[in-house]
Backbone as ProteinMPNN parsed JSONL, in Angstrom:
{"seq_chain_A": "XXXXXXXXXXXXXXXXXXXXXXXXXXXXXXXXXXXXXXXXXXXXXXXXXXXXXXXXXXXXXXXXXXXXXXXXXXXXXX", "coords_chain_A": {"N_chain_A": [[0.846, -1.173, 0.0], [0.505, 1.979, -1.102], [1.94, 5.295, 0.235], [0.397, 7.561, 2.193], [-0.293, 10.96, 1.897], [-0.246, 13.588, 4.509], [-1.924, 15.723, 3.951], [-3.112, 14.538, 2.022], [-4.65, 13.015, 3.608], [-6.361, 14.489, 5.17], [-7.642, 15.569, 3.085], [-9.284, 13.241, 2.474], [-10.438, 12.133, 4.687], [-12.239, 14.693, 5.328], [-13.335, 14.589, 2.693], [-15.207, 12.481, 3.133], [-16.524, 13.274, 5.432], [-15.836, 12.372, 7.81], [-15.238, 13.391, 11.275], [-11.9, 14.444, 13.012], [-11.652, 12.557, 15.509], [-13.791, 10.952, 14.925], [-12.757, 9.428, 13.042], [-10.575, 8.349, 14.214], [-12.058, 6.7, 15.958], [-13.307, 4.856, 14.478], [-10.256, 3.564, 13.369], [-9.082, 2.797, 15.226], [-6.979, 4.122, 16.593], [-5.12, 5.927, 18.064], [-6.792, 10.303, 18.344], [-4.737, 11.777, 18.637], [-2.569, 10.822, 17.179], [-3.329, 10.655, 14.372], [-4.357, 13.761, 14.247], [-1.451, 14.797, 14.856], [0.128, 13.8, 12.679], [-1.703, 15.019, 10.418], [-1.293, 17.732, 10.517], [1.226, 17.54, 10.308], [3.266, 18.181, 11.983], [4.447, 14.829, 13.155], [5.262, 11.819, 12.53], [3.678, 8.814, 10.997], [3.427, 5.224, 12.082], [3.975, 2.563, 9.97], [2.088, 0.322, 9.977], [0.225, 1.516, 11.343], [-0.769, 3.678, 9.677], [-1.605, 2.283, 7.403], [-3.585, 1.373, 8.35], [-5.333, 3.317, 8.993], [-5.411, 4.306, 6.437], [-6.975, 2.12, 5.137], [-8.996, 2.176, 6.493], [-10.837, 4.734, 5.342], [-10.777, 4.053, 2.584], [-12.257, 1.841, 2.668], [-14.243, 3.957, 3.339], [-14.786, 4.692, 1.171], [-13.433, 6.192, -0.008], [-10.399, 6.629, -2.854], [-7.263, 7.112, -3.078], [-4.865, 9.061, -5.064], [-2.314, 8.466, -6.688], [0.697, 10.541, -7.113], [1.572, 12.01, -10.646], [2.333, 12.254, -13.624], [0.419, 14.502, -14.437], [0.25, 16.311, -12.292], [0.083, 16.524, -8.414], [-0.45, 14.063, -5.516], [-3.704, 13.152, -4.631], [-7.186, 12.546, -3.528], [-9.868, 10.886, -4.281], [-13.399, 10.444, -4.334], [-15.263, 6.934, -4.298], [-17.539, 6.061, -7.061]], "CA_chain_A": [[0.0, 0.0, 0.0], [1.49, 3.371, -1.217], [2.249, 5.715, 1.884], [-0.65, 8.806, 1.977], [0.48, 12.262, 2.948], [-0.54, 14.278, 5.562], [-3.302, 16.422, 3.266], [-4.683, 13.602, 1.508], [-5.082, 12.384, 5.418], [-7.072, 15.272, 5.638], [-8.678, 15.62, 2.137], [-9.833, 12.53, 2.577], [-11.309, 12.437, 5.979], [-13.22, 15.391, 4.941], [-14.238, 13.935, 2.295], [-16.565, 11.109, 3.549], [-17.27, 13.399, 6.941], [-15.327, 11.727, 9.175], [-13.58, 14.012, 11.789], [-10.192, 13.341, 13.196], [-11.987, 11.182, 16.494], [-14.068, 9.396, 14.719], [-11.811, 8.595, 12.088], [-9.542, 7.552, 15.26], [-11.989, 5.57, 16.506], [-13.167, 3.507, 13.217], [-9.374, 2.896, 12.863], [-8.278, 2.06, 16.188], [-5.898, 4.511, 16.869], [-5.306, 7.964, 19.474], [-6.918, 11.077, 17.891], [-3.897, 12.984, 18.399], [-2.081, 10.285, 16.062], [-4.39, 11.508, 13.172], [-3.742, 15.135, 14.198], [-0.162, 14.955, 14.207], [0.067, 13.336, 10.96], [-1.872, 15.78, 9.448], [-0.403, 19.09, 10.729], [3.126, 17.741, 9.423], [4.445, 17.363, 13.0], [4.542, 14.329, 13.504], [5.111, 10.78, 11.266], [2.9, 7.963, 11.904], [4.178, 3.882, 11.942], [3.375, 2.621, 8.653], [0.626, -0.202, 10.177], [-0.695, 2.341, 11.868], [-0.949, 4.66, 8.049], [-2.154, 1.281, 6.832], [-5.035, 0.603, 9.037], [-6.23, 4.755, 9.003], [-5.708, 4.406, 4.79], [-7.998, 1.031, 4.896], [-10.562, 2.86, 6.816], [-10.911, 5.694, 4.772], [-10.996, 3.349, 1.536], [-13.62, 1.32, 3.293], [-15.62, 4.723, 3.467], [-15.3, 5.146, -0.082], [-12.523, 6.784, -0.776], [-9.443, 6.941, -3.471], [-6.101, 8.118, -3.137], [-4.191, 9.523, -6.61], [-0.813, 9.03, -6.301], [1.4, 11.932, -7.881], [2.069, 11.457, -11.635], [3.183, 13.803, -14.978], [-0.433, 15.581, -14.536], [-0.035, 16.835, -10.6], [0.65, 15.84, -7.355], [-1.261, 13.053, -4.787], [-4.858, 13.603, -4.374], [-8.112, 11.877, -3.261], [-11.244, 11.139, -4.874], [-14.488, 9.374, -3.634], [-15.828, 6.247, -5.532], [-18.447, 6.7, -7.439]], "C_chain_A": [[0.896, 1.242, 0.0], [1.307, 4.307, 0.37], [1.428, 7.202, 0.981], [0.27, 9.976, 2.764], [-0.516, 12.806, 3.656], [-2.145, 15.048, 4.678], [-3.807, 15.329, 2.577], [-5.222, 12.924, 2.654], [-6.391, 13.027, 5.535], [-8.372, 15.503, 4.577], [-9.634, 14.256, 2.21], [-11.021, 12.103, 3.565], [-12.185, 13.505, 5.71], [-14.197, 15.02, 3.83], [-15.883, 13.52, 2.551], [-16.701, 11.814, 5.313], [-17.448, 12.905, 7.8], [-14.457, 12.753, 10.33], [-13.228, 13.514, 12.818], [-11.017, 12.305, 14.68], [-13.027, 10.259, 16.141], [-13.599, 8.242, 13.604], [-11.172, 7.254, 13.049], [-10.136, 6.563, 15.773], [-12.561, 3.801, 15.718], [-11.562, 2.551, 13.087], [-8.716, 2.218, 13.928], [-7.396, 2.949, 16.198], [-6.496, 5.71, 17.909], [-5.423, 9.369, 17.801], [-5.72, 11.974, 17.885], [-2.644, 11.995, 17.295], [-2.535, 10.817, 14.777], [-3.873, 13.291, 13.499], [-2.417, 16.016, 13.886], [0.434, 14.937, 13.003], [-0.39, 14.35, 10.175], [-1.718, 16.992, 9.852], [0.81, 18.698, 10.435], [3.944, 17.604, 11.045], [4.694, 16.419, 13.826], [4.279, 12.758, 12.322], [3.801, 10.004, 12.087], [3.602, 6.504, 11.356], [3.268, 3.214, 10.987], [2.302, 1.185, 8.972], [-0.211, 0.362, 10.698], [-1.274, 3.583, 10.454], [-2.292, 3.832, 7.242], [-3.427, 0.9, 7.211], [-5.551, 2.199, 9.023], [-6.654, 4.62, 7.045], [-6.752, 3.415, 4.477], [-9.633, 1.507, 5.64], [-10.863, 3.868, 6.079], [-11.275, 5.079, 2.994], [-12.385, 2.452, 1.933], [-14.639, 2.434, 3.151], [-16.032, 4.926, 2.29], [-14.112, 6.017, -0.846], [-11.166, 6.2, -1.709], [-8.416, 7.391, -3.342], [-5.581, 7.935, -4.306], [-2.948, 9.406, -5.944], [-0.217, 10.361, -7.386], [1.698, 11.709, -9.369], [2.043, 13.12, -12.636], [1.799, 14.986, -14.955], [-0.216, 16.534, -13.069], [0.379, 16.158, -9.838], [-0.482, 14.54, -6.812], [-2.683, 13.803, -4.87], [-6.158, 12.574, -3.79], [-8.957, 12.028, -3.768], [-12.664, 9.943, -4.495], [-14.768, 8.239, -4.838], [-17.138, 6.82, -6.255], [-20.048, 5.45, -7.288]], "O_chain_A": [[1.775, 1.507, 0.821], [0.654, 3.952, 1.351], [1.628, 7.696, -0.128], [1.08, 9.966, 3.692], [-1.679, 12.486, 3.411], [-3.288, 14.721, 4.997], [-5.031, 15.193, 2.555], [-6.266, 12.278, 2.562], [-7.397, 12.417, 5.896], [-9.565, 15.596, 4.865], [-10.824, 14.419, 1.943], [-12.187, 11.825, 3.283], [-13.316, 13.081, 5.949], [-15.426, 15.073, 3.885], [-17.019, 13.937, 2.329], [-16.922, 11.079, 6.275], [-18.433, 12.76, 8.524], [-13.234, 12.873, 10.273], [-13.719, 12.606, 13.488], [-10.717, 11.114, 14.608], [-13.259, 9.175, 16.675], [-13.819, 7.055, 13.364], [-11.17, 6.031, 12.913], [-9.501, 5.57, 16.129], [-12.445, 2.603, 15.977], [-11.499, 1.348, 12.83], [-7.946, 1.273, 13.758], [-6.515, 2.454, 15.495], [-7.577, 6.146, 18.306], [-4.723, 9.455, 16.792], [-5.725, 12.929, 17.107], [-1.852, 12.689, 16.657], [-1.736, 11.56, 14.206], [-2.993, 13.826, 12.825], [-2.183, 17.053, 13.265], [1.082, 15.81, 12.425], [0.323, 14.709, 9.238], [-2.433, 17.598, 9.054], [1.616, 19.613, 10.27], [5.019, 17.026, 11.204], [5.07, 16.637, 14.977], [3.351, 12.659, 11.519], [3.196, 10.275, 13.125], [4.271, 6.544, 10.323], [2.042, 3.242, 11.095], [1.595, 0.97, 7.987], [-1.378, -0.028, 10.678], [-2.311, 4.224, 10.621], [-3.34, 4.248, 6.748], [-4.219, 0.234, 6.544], [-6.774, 2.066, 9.066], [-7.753, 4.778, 6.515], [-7.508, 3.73, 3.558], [-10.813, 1.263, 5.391], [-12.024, 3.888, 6.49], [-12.022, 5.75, 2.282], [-13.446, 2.589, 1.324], [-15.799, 2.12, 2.882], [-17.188, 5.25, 2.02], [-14.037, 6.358, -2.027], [-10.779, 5.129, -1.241], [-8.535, 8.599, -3.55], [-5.677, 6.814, -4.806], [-2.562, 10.014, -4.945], [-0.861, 10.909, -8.281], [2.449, 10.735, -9.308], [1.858, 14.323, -12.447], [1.98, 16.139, -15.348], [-0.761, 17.637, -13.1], [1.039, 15.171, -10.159], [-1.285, 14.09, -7.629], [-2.724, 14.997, -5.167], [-5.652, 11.463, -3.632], [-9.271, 13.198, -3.985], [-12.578, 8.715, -4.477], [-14.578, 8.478, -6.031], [-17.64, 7.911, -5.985], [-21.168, 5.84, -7.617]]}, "name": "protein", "num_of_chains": 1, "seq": "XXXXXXXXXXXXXXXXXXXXXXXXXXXXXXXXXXXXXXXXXXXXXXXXXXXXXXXXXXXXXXXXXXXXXXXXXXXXXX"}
């Protein structure tokens, strides 16, 4: 599973109108894990990336990785 950045953390979660505690608590993790991550100070341990990115795909969402048109992005299914 490709590694999500910090704003598609966030684009995403907004997305599908999850915020950051109940993201945290669909995925099993501490809300300030999610927070850190996506303010940039702070990494997160990549089963812990893995199990927030599988919930967030579970809700419906997409992540774009970066390619010759733009950078990363998210997009809901359809």
């Amino acid at each position: 599973m490709p590694t999500i950045t910090p704003l598609q953390l966030k684009l995403a979660r907004t997305a599908v109108g999850l915020g950051v505690r109940e993201l945290a608590e669909k995925a099993s993790v501490a809300p300030s894990t999610i927070q850190r991550y996506e303010s940039g100070r702070g990494g997160m341990q990549s089963r812990t990336l893995d199990k927030v990115q599988q919930t967030l795909e579970d809700a419906g969402v997409v992540f774009i990785p970066a390619d010759a048109q733009g950078g990363p992005g998210v997009r809901l299914k359809s």
